[in-house]
C-alpha positions, 0 to 999 in steps of 0.5 A, a space after each residue: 467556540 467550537 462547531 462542525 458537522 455535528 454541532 456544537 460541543 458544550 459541557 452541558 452535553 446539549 444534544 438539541 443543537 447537534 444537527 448541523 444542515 449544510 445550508 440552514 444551520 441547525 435542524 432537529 429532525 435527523 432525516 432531514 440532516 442526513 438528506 443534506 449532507 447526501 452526495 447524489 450524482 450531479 455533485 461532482 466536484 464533492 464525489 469521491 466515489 469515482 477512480 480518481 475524484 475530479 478535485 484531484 485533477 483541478 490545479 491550485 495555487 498558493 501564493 507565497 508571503 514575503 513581507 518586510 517587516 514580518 507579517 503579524 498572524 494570529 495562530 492556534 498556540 499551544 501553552 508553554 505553561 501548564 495550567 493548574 485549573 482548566 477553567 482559570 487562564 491566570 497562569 497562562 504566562 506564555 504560549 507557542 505558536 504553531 502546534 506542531 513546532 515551536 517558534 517564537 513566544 508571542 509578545 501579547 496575549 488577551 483572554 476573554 472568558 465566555 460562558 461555557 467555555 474558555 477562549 485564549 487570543 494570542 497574536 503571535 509574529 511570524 518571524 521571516 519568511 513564510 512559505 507555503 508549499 504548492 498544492 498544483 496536481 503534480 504533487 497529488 501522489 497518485 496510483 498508477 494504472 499500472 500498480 498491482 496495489 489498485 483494489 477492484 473499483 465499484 463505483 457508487 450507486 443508490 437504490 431506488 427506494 434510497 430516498 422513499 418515506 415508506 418504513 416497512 412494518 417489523 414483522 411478528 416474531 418467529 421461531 418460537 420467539 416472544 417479545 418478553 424472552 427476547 427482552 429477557 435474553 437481551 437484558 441478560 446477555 448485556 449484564 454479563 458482558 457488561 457489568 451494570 455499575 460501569 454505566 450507571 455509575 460513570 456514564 450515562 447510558 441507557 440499558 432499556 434502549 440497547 435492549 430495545 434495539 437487540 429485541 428487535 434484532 431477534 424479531 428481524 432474524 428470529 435468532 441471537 446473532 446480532 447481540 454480539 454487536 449490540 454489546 460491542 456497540 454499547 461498549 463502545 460508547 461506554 469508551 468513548 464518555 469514559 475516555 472525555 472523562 478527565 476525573 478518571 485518567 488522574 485518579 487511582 484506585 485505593 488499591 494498586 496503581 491502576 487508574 480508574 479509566 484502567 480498572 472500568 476498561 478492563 471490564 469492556 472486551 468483547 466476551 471478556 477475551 474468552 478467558 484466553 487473554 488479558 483485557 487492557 484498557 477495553 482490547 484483547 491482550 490473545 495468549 499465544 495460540 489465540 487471536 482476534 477481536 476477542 481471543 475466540 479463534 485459534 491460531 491454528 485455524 487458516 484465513 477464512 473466505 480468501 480471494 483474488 482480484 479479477 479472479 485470479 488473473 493477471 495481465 502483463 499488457 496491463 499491470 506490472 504483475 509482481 505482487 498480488 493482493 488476497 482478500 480475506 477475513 485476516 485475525 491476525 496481524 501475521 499471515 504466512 504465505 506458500 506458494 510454488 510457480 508454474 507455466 501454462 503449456 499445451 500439455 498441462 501445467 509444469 511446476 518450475 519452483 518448489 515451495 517457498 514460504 514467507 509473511 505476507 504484508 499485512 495491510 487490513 483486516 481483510 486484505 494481505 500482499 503476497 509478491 509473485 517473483 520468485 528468485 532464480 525460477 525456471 522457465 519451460 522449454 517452451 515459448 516464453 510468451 507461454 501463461 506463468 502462475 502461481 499456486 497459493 494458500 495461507 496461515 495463521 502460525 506459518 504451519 497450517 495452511 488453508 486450501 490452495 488458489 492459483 493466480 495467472 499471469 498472462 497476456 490478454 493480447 495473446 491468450 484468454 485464461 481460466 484460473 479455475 480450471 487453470 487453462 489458456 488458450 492461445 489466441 489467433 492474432 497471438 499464433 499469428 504474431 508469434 509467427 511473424 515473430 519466428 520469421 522475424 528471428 530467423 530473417 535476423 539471423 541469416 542476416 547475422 550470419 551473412 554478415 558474420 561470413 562477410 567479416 570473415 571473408 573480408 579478414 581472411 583476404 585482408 590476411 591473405 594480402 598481408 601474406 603475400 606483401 610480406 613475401 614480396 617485400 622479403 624477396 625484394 630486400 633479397 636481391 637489394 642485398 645480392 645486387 648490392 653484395 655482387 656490387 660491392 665485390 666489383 668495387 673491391 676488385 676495381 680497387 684492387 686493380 687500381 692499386 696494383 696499377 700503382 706499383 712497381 713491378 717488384 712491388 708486385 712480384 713481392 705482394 705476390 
């Protein structure tokens, strides 16, 4: 048996228990269901309406099963066998365990038949061991503050008249409208979008009450332009029965191969595409050049009502400031980007790229991303603290472009920027620090030349003495070598005396 936060599902489509009250149970008066289920300000465990909700910030722990033998569980089974009739459980003659993976079979199995519906209950042994991962804060991915991706964050409030009783009367029709034309163009608006025999036939639906609802549309605004959202309302629960429908997924048509879900869905796109696309299965299928819910907007159109977060300003004292979000009404799943940057100086705003265009990312029907860095940009002879931005448009088919917004990036420490007349000024303490920053540089830089000129000096004596210490060692080798060349020719004529002492004096007279 199923239930939840709106009751009980049953085939029978019983409508008296789909009330849920978060204490008593089921409730029938639709106020007071809705009153029980209302957040309000001292429930903050509950609130998700805060920047980072306070369960985020609670810490779990899992602890982990290891059981010898295995831990038999019972699971929630998918069938290995397909059963023929929805309503017997004969064939049922095995299942797995687990719905998103398979495991072992189970081994026993007991089918108990209720009333309504059918129940299966399978023990299945768990096989090893189970681990559970751990769901403690740290694995919470979380935004930092950082990020460029946060959304500008409005927290929730209630208006004073929140919780009153007191319904204020419709008021009388206006605008020449009258009670019977007003049903007559309602009636008539629906049975041309939507074909009567698709909700008669298949559904159980009442035209009278989305009449009603659409008469008193007109009688609020004293024009038509909420019919549009009743029809869309009223195909959407028309798609919503169709699609419980098992009997018309399976059955063709007589002719083709179409189901009969398929050939009724073809009939539920808004406006029927406006004859500029294909209706599948109750969606807009655009021809090329068209898009949109229903076809209706060309391509050729640029995205409507486009803004920046913050106005368009950027920090880089507090975010990263490399990409940027733009909301906006975006049709299409494709949005083009142009965009140029540009520096902020006393004199004006310089260009310092040219155009560069590329698709956005597309992350909803209102919001895109569209990056700041562009690759090998100039930056100004000026300070390269000096506000740098970047001027910005859309489109639909990369050709035709909507008006253009700037965005800023800057340091609010140092400067206070207007993206609308895109100017800056400079800040006292900023004019100041960057003084000090000029001192700083130039203090460093004299200390670097002093130390340069230092190093210098040192390796100019340091050569200087190698000279002279070469020279000296030549000069001393130089007279090593004469007195020894002096002492060497003396030791020649000591020998040669000796040997003349030794002979004779016709030995001499004949060496002579």
């Amino acid at each position: 048996m199923a239930k939840g936060l709106c009751g009980f599902p049953s085939t029978t489509k019983d409508t008296t228990d789909d009330f849920m009250h978060r204490y008593y149970g089921v409730v029938q008066n639709q106020r007071t269901f809705a009153d029980s289920w209302r957040i309000n300000d001292t429930m903050v465990n509950e609130q998700l309406f805060f920047q980072i909700p306070i369960f985020l910030t609670e810490n779990f722990k899992v602890t982990e099963i290891n059981q010898t033998p295995p831990l038999t569980l019972d699971h929630f089974c998918v069938c290995g066998k397909k059963e023929t009739n929805p309503l017997s459980l004969d064939d049922l003659n095995t299942a797995q365990c687990q719905l998103t993976s398979t495991t072992d079979y189970c081994v026993e199995s007991s089918a108990t038949i209720d009333s309504r519906l059918p129940t299966e209950s399978l023990n299945c042994l768990a096989s090893g061991r189970i681990r559970k991962r751990s769901v403690s804060s740290k694995s919470f991915n979380r935004r930092s503050i950082e990020s460029d991706d946060g959304l500008e964050f409005h927290p929730l409030t209630y208006d004073d008249d929140v919780y009153s009783e007191n319904l204020t009367a419709p008021a009388a029709f206006k605008n020449s409208w009258t009670e019977e034309n007003a049903t007559n163009t309602c009636r008539e608006s629906i049975q041309n979008a939507l074909p009567s025999h698709i909700y008669s036939e298949y559904v159980e639906l009442s035209e009278d009450e989305f009449v009603e609802s659409c008469v008193l549309d007109i009688m609020a605004t004293g024009d038509t332009t909420y019919i549009v959202d009743t029809i869309d309302a009223m195909a959407t629960i028309i798609l919503v029965e169709l699609s419980r429908n098992e009997y018309i997924h399976i059955k063709n048509m007589t002719e083709g191969n179409q189901t009969v879900l398929d050939y009724i869905t073809g009939f539920l796109c808004p406006n029927n595409c406006n004859d500029n696309g294909n209706c599948v299965s109750g969606v807009c299928a655009c021809y090329k050049g068209y898009m949109g819910d229903s076809c209706a907007e060309q391509t050729s159109s640029p995205p409507s009502d486009t803004s920046l977060p913050n106005d368009g300003l950027c920090s880089i004292s507090t975010k990263s400031c490399i990409t940027t979000n733009v909301y906006g009404n975006f049709q299409s799943t494709t949005v083009w980007y142009k965009k140029r940057s540009f520096q902020i100086t006393e004199n004006g705003t310089v260009y310092t790229s040219g155009n560069e265009t590329a698709t956005a990312e597309y992350r909803h029907l209102f919001m895109v991303t569209v990056p700041l860095k562009i690759s090998r940009r100039k930056r100004s002879t000026e300070s390269m603290h000096s506000p740098e931005g970047y001027e910005i448009s859309l489109s639909n088919d990369g050709s035709n472009f909507g008006e253009s917004f700037n965005m800023i990036v800057y340091d609010e420490n140092c400067f206070t920027c207007n993206s609308t007349s895109v100017t800056c000024v400079a800040l006292e303490r900023c004019k100041q620090s960057n003084k000090d920053d000029n001192n700083k540089i130039y203090v460093t830089i004299g200390v670097a030349l002093g130390v340069v000129l230092a190093i210098i000096l040192i390796v100019l004596v340091v050569i200087i003495y190698r000279v002279k210490h070469t020279k000296s060692l030549k000069r001393i080798n130089a007279e090593k070598e004469e007195k020894n060349g002096r002492q060497s020719m003396f030791e020649k004529l000591e020998n040669h005396a000796d040997e003349n002492r030794s002979r004779t004096p016709v030995e001499l007279f004949k060496v002579k």
